[in-house]
BAMAR-384796 format. One record per residue: residue in three letters; x, y, z of N, C-alpha, C, CB in turn. Coordinates in steps of 0.1 Angstrom, whole numbers, plus 2048, in hexadecimal, padded with zeros to 3 digits. Glycine has a CB too. Example, Ala and Ser with C-alpha at 12.3 -4.5 7.8 and 13.67 -1.06 7.14 Angstrom:
BAMAR-384796
ala8847C784E87B7D384E8847DF84E8717D385A/ser8807EA8478897F584788180084F88D7FA839/
This chain:
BAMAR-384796
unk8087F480080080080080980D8007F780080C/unk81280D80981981880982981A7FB81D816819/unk82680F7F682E80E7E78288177E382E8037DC/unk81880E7DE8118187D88108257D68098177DA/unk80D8287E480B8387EA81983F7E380B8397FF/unk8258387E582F83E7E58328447D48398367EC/unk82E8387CB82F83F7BE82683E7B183B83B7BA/unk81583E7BD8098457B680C8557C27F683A7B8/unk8098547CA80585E7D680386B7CC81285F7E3/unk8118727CE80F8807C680787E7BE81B8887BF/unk8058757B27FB8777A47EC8787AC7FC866797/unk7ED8707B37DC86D7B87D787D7BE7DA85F7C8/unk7E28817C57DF8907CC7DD8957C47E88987D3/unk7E58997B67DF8A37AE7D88A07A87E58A97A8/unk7D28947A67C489779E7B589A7A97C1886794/unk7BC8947B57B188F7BE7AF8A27C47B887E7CC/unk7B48A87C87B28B47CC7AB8BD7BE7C08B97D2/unk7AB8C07B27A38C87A87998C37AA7A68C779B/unk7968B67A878C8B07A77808B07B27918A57A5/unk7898B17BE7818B37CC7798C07CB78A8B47D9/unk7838CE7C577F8D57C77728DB7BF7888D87C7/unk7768D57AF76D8D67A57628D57A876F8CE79E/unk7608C67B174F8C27B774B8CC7BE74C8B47C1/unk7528CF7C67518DB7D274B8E47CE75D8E17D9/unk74F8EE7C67528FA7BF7508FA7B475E8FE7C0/unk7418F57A97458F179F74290179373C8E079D/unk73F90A79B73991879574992179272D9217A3/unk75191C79D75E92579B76B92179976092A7A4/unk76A91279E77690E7A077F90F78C7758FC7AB/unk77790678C77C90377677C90B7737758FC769/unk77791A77577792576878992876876C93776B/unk78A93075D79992F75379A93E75F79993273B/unk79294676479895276B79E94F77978C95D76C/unk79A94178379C94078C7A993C789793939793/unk7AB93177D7BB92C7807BF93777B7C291D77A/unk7BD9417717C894D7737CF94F77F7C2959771/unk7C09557867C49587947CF95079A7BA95679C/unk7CC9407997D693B7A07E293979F7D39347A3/unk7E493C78E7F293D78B7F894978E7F593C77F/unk7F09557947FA95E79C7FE95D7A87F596979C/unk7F19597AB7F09587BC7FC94B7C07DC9527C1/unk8039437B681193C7BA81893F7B381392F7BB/unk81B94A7B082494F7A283194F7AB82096079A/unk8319547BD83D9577C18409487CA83C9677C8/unk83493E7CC83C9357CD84592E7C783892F7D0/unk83E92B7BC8459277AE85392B7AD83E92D7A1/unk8559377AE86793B7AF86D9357B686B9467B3/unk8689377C586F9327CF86F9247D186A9377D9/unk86691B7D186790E7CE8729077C285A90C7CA/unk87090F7B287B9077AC88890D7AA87590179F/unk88A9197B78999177BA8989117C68A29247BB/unk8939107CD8949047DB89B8F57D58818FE7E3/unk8958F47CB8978E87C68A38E47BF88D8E57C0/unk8A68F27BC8B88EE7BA8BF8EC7C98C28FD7B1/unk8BD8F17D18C58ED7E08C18E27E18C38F57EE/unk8B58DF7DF8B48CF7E78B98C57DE8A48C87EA/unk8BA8C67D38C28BF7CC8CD8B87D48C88C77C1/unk8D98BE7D58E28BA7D88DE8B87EC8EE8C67D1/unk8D08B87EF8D18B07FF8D28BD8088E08A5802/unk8CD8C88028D18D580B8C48DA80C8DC8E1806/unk8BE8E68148B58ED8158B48FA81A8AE8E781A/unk8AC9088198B291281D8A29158228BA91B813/unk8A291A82F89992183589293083889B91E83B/unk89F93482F89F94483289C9458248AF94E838/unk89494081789194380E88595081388E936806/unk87994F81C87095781F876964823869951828/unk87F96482B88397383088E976827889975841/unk89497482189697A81589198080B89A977813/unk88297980B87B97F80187798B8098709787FA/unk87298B81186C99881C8789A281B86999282E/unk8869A481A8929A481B8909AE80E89999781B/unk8909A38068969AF7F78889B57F589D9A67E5/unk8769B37F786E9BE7F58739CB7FE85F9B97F8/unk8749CC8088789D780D8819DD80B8799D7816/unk88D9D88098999DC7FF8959E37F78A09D37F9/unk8909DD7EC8859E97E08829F07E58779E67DA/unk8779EB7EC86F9FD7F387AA077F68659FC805/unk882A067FE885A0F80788EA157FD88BA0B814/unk894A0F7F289EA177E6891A1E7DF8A9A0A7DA/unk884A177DD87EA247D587BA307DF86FA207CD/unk879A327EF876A3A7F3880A437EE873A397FE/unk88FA3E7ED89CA467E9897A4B7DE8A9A407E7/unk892A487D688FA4C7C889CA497BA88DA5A7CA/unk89AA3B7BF8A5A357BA89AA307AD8AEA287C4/unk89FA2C7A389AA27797893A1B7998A3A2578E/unk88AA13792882A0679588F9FF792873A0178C/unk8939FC78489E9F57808AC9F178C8A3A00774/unk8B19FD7918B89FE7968B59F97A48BCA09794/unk8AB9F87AB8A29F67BB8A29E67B688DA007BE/unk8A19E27A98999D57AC8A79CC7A68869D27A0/unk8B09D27A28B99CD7A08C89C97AC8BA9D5796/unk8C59D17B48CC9D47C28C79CD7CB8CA9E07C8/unk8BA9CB7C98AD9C17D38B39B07CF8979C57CB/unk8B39AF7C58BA9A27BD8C699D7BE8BC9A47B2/unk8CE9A87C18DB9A47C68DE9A47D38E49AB7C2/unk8D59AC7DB8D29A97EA8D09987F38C59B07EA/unk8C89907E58C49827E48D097E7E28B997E7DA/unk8D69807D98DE9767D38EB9767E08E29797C1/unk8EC9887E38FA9837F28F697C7FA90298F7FD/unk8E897D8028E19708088E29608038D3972807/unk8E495D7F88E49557F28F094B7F68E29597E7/unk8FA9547ED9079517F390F94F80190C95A7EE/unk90C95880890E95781690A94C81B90896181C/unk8FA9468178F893A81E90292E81A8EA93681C/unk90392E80A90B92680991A92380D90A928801/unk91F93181292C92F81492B92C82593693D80E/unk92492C82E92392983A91D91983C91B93383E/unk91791683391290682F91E8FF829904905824/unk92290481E9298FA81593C8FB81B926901800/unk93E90581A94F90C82295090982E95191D823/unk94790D83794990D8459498FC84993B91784D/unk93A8F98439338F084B92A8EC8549368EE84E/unk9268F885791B8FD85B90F8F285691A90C855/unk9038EC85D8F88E28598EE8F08598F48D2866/unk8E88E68488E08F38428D58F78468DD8F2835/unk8CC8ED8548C48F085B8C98FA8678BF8E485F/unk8D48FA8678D89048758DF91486E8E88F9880/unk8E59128618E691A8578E09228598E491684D/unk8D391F8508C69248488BE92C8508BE918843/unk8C09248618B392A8668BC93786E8A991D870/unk8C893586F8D09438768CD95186C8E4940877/unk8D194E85D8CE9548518BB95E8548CF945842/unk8B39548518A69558588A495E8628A394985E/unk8A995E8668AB9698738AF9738708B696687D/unk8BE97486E8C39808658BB9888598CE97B860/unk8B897E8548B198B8468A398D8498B1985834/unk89C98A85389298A85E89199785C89598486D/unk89D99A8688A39A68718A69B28688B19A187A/unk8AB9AB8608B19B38568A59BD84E8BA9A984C/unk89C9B484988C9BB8468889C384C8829B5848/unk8869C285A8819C88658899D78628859BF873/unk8959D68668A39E38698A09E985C8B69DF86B/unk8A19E285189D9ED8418919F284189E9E6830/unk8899ED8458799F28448749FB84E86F9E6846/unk87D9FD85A87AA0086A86C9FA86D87AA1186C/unk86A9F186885D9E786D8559EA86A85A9E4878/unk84F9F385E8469FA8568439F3849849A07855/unk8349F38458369ED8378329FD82E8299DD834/unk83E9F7823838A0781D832A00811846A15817/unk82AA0B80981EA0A80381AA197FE812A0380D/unk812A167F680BA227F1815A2C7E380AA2C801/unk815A337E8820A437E282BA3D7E0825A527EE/unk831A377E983FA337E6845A2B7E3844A337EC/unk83CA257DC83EA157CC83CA207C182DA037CB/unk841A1B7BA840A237AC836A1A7A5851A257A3/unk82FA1F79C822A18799826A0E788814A26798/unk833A11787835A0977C8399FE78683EA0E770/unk8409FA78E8459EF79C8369E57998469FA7B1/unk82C9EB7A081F9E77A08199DF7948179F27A2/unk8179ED78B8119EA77E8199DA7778159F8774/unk8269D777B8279CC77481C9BE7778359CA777/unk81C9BD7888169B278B8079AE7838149B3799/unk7FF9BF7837F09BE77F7F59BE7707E59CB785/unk7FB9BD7687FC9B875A7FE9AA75A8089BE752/unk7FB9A77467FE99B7427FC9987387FA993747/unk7FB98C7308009897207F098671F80D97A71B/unk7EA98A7147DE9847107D997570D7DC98A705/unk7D296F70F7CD96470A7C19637067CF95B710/unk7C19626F87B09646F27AB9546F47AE96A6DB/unk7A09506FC79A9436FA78F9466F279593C708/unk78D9516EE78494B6DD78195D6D876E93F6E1/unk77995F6D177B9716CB7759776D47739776BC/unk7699756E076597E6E676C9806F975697A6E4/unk7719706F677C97070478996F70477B96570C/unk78F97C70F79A97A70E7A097E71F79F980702/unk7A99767207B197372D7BD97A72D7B4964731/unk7C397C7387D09837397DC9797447CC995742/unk7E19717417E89697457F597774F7ED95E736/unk7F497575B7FC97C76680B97E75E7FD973774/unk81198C76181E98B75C82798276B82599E757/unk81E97F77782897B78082896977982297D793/unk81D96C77881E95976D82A95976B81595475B/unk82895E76183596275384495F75883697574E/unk84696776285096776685695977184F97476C/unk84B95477984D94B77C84D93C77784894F782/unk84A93D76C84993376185993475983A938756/unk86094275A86B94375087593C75C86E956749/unk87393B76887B93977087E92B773878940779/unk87292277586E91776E87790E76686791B766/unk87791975787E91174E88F91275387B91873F/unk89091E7568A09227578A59157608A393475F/unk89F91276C8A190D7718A18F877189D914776/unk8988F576789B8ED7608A68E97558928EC75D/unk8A78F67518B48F17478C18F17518B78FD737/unk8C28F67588CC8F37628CB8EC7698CF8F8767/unk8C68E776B8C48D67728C18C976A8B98D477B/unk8BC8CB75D8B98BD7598C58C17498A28B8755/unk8C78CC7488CE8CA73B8DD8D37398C28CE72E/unk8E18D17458F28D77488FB8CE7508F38E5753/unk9058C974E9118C875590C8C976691B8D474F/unk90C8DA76690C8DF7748FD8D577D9088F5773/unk8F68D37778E98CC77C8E88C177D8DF8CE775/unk8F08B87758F38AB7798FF8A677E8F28A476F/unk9088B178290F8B179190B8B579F91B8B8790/unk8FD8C179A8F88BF7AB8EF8B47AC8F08CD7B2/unk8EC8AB7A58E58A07A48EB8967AD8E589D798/unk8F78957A790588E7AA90988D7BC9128997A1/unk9098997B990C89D7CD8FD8977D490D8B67D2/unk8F289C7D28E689A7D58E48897DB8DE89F7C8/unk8E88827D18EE8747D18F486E7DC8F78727C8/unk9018707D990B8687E191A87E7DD90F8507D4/unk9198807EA92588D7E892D8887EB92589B7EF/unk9348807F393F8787F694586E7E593886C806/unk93A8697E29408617D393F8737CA9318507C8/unk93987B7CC93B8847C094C88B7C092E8907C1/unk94C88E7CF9598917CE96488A7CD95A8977D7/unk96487E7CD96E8767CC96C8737BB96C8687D8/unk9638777B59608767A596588679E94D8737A2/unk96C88E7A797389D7A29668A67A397A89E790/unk9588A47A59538AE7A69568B97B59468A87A3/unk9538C57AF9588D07BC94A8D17C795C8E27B5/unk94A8C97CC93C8C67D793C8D47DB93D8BA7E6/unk9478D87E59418E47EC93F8EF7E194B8EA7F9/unk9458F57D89439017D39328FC7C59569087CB/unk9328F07C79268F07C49178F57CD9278E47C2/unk91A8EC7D79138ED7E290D8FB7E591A8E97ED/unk91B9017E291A9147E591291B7DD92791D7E3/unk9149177D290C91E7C18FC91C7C691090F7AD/unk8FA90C7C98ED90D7CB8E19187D28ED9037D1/unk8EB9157DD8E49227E78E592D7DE8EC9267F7/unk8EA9347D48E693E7CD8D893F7C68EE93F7C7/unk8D29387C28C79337BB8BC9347C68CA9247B7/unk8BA9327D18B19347DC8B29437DD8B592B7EA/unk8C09477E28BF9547E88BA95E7D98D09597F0/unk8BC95E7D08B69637C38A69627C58BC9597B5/unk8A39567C689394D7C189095B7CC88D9357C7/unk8919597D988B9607E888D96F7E489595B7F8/unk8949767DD8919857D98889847CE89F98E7D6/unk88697D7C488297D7BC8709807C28889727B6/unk86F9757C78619747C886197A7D385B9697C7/unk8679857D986698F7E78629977DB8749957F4/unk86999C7D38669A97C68589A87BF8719A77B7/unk85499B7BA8459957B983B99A7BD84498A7BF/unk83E9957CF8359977D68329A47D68369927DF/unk83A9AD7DA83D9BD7DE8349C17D18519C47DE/unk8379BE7C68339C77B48229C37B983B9BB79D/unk81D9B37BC80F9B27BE8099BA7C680C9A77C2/unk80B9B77D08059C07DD8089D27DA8119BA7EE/unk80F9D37D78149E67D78179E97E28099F27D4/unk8209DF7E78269E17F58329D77FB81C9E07FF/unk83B9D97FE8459D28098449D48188529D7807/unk8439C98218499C682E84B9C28328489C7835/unk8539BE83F8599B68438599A584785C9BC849/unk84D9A384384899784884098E83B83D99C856/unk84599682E83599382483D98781B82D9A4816/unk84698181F84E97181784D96882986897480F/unk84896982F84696183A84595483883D964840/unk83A95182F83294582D83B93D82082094882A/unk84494381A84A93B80B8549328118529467FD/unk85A92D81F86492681F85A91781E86E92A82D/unk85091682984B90D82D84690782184590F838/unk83D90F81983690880D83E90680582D90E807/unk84B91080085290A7F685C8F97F885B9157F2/unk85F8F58038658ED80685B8E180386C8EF812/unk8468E380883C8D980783F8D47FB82F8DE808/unk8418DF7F083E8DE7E384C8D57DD83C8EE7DB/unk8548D77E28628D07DA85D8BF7E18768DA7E2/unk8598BC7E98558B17EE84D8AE7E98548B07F8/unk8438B27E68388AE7E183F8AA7D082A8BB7E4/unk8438B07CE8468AB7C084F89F7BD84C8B57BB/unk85B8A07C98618917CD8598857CF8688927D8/unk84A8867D184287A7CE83F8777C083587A7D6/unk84087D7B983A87C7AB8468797A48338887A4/unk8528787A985D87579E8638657A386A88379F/unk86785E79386684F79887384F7A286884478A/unk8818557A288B8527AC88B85E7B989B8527A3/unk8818657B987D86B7C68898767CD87A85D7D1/unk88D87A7BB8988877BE88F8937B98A98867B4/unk8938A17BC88D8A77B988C8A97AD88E8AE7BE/unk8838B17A78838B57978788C179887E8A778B/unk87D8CB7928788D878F8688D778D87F8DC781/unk8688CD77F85A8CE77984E8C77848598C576B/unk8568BF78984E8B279884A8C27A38608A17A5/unk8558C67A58528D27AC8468DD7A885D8D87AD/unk84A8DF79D83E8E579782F8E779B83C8DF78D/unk82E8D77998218CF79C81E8D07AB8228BF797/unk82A8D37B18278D07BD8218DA7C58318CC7C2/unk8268E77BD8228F97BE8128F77B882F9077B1/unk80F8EC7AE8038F27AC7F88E97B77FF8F079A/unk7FF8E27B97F18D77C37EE8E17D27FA8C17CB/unk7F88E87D37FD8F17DE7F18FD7E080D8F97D9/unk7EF9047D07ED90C7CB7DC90C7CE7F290A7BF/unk7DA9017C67CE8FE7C07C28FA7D17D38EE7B2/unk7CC8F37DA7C88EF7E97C08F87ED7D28EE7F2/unk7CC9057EA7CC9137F27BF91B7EE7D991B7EE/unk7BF91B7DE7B59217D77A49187DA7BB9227C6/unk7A590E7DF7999057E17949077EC7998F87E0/unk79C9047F879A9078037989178087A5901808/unk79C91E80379992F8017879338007A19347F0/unk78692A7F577892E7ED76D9267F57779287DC/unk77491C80176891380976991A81376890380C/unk77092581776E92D82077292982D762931820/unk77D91B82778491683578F91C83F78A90D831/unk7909208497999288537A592884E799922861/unk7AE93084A7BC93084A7C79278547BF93E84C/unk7C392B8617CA91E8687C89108667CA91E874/unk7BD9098627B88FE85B7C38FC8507AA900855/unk7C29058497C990483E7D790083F7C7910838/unk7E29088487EC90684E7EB8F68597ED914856/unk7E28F385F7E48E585F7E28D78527DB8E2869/unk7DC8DB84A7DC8D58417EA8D68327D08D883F/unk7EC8E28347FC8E18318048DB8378028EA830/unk8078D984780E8D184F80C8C484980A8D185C/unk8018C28487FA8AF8478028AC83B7E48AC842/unk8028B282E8078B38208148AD8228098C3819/unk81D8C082982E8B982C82E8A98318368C383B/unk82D8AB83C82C89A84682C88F83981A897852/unk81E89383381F88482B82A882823813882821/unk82989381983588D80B84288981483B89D7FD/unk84588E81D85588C82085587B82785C89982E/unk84887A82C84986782F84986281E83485D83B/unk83F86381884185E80B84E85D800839864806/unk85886C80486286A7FC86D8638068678787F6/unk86E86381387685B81A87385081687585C827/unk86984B81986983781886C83880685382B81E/unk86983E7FC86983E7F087B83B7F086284D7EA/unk8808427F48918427F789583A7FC8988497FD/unk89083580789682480F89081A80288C81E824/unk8878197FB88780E7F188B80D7E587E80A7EF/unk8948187DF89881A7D58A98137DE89482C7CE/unk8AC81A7EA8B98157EB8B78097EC8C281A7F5/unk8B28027F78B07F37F68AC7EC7E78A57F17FF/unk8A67F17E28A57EA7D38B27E87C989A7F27CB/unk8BA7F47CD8CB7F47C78D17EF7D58D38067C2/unk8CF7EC7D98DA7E47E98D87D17E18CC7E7802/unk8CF7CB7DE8C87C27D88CF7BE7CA8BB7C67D6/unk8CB7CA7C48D17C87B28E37C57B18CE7DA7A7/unk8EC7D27BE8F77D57BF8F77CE7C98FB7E27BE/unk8FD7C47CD9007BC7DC9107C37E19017A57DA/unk9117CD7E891C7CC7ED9297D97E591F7BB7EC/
């Protein structure tokens, strides 16, 4: 039974949750405007999720993806109160992520530092750090520049026939371009099938010439990037930054990289598995919303989610090795 579970499970979830909802909800849930909606409304998990999933690759994880996003929206803000350029604010905000990025890496991968004790000191810091750039105020209003804004409420047209037409989110867009980027660097580079490699066995990778730690390090760039990214996201949607508004992207994006590890046959991560994993996430969120179910409900039922996928990809991993412990005796 628990084979089963282990490599039907994710498929059954995602069909079995639309479907729930469908019956539920059958006036709102299917129209083509709600899943717009809901491709915005995870546009900034989506980032953060499939750079998470380059760290977990190689067996690592970063917790301070959330306050870094909180991190670099305020960063923005507070350069446009300067009256610094959008270009220039969002470009500074970006590199703000990416020295977060690095740093974790070089305190995980250099030092040695364990990336749960890492991550969550980091967490802290760019916490704090939010807090001290913002003076614990969210700004809003006057002091976003309204092209900042105006990007989120744009988008690409989609005609579904001559008298209908839809506007597919530019946060989609963007979170879809990120997507790919990040698939070709993992399924079709060199660099991607050495953090594969580490992810594996890092003791045989390095003893095979690959550079484990300055790999290890790169990775964490990719999180700390994803976590400004979708801090900038969020900030352009809302028409506002503060210190607290990436709170909720560590916990869900890590659900989602798990959740996707059930759907893949050797139970490593993969981008697109992740994907899916952002939309079952998504789609939960957007169902449970419309039944008018309590937000902390909701948050226990995300708990329930985690718990399972990570029993499912664990035992998924004890029978894949035992099944090569069997084939390979010794």
């Amino acid at each position: 039974m628990i084979a089963l579970l282990r490599r039907y499970g994710g498929l059954i979830g995602m069909i079995a949750v639309p479907v729930f909802f469908s019956i539920a909800l059958p006036d709102t849930f299917l129209t083509v405007q709600n899943w717009i909606n809901i491709s915005q409304q995870i546009s900034m998990l989506v980032v953060v999720a499939a750079t998470m999933t380059v760290v977990m690759v190689v067996g690592d994880f970063d917790l301070s993806v959330g306050s870094m996003a909180s991190l670099s929206g305020v960063v923005a803000a507070s350069l446009f109160i300067q009256d610094w350029s959008v270009p220039a604010a969002l470009a500074t905000a970006m590199l703000v992520g990416l020295a977060g990025g690095l740093f974790n890496g070089f305190i995980v991968s250099l030092i040695g530092v364990l990336p749960f004790v890492a991550t969550l000191a980091t967490l802290t810091i760019f916490s704090g750090l939010a807090f001290v750039v913002s003076d614990g105020r969210t700004v809003f209003g006057r002091d976003i520049p309204d092209a900042f804004g105006a990007f989120a409420r744009g988008g690409a047209p989609i005609s579904i026939s001559d008298q209908t037409t839809f506007y597919l989110p530019n946060l989609a867009i963007v979170a879809g371009v990120v997507v790919m980027i990040v698939w070709v660097i993992l399924e079709q580079t060199t660099y991607g099938r050495r953090l594969y490699a580490i992810g594996a066995n890092a003791e045989a990778a390095h003893f095979a010439g690959i550079p484990v730690r300055t790999l290890r390090w790169s990775a964490y760039a990719f999180t700390g990037v994803g976590g400004a990214l979708a801090g900038l996201m969020y900030a352009s949607r809302v028409a506002s930054a503060n210190p607290t508004q990436g709170d909720g992207l560590m916990l869900t994006s890590i659900a989602a990289v798990f959740l996707g590890m059930t759907l893949t046959r050797d139970g490593q991560a993969r981008v697109l598995a992740t994907l899916a994993g952002v939309v079952v996430l998504g789609v939960l969120d957007n169902g449970l919303t419309q039944l008018r179910i309590d937000s902390y409900v909701r948050e226990v039922v995300l708990g329930a989610i985690i718990l399972t996928a990570v029993g499912i990809s664990v035992f998924g991993r004890r029978q894949l090795f035992r099944q090569a412990s069997h084939e390979y005796p010794g």
